[in-house]
C-alpha positions in Angstrom: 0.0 0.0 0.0 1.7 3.3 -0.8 2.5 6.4 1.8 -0.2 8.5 2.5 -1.4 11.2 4.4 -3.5 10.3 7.6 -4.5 13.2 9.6 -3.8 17.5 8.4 -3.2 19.0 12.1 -3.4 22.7 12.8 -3.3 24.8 15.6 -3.9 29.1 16.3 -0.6 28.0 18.5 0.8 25.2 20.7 0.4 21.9 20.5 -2.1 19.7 20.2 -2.9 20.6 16.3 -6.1 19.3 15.5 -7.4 18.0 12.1 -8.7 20.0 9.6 -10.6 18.2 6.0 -7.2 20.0 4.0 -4.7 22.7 4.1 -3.0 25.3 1.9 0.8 24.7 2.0 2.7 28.2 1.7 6.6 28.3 1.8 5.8 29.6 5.2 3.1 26.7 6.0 0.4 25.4 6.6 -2.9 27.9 6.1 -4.3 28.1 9.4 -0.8 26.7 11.1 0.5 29.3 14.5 3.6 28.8 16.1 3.8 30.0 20.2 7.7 30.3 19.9 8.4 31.2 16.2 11.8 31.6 16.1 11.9 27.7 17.2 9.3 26.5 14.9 8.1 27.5 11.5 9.8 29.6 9.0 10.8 28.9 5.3 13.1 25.9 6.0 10.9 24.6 9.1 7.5 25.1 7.0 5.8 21.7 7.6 6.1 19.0 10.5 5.7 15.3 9.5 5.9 12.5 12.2 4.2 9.0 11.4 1.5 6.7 12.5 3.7 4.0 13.2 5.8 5.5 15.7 2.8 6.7 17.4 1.5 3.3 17.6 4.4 2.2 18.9 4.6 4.5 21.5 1.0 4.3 22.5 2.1 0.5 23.2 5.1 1.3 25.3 2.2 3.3 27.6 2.7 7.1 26.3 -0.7 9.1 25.8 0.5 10.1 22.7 -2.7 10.5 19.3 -2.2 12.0 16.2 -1.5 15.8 16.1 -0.3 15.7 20.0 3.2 16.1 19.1 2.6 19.3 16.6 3.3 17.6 13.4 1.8 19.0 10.6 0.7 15.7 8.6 0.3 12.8 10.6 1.8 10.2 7.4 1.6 6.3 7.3 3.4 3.6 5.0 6.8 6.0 4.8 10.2 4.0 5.3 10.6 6.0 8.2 14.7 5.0 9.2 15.1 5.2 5.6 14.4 9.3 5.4 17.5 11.9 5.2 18.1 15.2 5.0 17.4 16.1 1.5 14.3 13.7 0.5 12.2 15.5 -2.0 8.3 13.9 -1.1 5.2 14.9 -3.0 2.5 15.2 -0.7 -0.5 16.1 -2.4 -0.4 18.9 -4.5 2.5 20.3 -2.6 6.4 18.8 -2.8 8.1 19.2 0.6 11.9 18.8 1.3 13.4 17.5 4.3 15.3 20.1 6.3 16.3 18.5 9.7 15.0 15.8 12.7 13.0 18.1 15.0 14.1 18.6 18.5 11.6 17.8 20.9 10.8 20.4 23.8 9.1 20.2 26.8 5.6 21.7 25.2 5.1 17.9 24.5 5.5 16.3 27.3 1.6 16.0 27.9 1.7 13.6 24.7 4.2 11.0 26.9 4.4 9.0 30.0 5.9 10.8 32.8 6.2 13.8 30.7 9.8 11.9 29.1 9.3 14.1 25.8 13.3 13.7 25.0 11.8 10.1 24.2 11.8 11.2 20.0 15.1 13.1 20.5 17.0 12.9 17.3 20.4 12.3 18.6 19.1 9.4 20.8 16.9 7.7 18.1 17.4 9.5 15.2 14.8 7.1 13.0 11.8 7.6 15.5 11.7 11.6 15.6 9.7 14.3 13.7 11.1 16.0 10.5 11.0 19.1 9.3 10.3 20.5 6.1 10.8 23.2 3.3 7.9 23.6 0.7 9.3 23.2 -2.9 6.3 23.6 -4.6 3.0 25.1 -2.4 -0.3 23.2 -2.7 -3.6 21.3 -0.7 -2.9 18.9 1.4 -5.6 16.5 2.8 -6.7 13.2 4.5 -5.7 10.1 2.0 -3.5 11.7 -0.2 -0.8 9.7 -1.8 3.1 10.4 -0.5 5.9 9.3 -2.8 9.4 9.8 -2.6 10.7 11.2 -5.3 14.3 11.6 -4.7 17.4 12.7 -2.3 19.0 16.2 -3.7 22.0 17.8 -2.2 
């Protein structure tokens, strides 16, 4: 089954971002999207937030309260090779192509989302391959529930 889109999360600021039926995706991001601490999050080359289902399963089984949108991604994705994603990765989301910027490092506005508040538990230099990414928007578009992800390449 190929990569798609689960859940489009915004928020006026802070975290959780709920789902809304589809979003704009500016170079600056999400239509609708707020940062509390902007010069932490958002911005050109921090536009969109991705973190995957997968991971959130799999820390809902070790015990962490975690749901879709409670970590302030963006686009809640499924069926990515999550290990397999670098710095660089061109992915067409949508209508929109995105570009992976960096892992995101996790801050304590999460810590509602895990068990005993241990938000440092998707901190990229611990476990670089279960973390949230960050991305630039290449090309601006919608974005919605069910939309087809595909990798289309690594560029330097």
């Amino acid at each position: 089954m190929p990569a798609r889109v689960l859940q489009v999360n915004t928020s006026p600021g802070g975290v959780p971002k709920r789902a809304v039926a589809q979003a704009h995706v500016g170079r600056e991001g999400l239509e609708g999207d707020s940062f509390n601490y902007p010069k932490v999050h958002g911005g050109p080359e921090r536009a969109v937030s991705l973190f995957p289902l997968e991971l959130i399963q799999a820390l809902q089984a070790e015990g962490h309260p975690i749901y879709p949108g409670a970590v302030g991604e963006n686009l809640t994705v499924a069926g990515l090779d999550w290990p397999a994603l670098e710095v660089g990765d061109v992915l067409d989301v949508g209508e929109a192509r995105l570009q992976l910027t960096q892992r995101v490092e996790p801050c304590n506005t999460i810590a509602g989302a895990f068990a005993e508040g241990e938000f440092k538990r998707i901190k990229p230099d611990r476990v670089p391959d279960q973390t949230r990414w960050y991305a630039r928007v290449l090309d601006e578009g919608v974005v919605r529930p069910g939309d087809e992800i595909r990798v289309v390449t690594a560029e330097a």
